[in-house]
C-alpha positions in Angstrom: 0.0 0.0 0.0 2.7 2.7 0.9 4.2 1.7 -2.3 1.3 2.8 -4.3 0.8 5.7 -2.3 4.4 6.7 -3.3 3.8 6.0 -6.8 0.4 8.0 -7.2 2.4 11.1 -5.5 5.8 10.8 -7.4 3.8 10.1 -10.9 0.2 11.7 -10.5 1.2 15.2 -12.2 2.8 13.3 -15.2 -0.4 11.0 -15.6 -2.9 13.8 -15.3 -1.4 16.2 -17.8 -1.0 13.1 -20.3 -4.5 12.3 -19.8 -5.0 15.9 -20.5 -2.9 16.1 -23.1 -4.4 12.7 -24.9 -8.3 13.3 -24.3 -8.7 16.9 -24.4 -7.6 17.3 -28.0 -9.6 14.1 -29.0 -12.6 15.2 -27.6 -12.5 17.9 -29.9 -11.7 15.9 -33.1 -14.4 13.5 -32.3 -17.5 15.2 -31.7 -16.2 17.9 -34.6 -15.6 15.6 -36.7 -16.7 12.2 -36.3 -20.6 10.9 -37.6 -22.6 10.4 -34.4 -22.6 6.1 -35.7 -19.1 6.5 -35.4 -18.4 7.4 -32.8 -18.4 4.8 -30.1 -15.9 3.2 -32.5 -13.6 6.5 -32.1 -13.6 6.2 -28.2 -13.0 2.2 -28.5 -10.4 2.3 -30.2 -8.5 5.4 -29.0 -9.1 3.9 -25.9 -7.7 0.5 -26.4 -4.5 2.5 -27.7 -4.3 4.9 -24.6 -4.5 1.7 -22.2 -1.6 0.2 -24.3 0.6 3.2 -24.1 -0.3 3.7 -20.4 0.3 -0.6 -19.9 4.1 0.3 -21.6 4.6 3.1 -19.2 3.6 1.1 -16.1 6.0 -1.8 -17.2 8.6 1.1 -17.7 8.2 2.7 -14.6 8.2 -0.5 -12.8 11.5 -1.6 -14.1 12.9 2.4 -12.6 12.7 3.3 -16.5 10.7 6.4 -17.8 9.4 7.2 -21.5 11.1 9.7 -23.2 14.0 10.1 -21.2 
């Protein structure tokens, strides 16, 4: 538990303005540009490529690595 509590304070900045970063400009994109069918698609799939990146990360961090560094 103190573990996680360590890693939610030493990474939580990084995670949020990622998540920022990642949703906020694909919100716009998808509800300017993509048909209302389409949509749910959009969210799947951007989604299933968020938790991948975010999965990579994790097995980064774990191992005292970080992305882009």
């Amino acid at each position: 538990m103190q573990g996680t509590l360590k890693g939610l304070r030493d990474n939580w900045l990084r995670l949020y303005t990622g998540n920022v970063a990642a949703w906020a400009p694909l919100n716009a994109v998808i509800y300017g540009l993509v048909p209302l069918e389409s949509r749910v698609l959009a969210f799947a799939s951007f989604t299933l490529a968020y938790t991948v990146v975010l999965s990579v990360w994790l097995e980064d961090v774990g191992r005292g690595e970080t992305l882009g560094e």
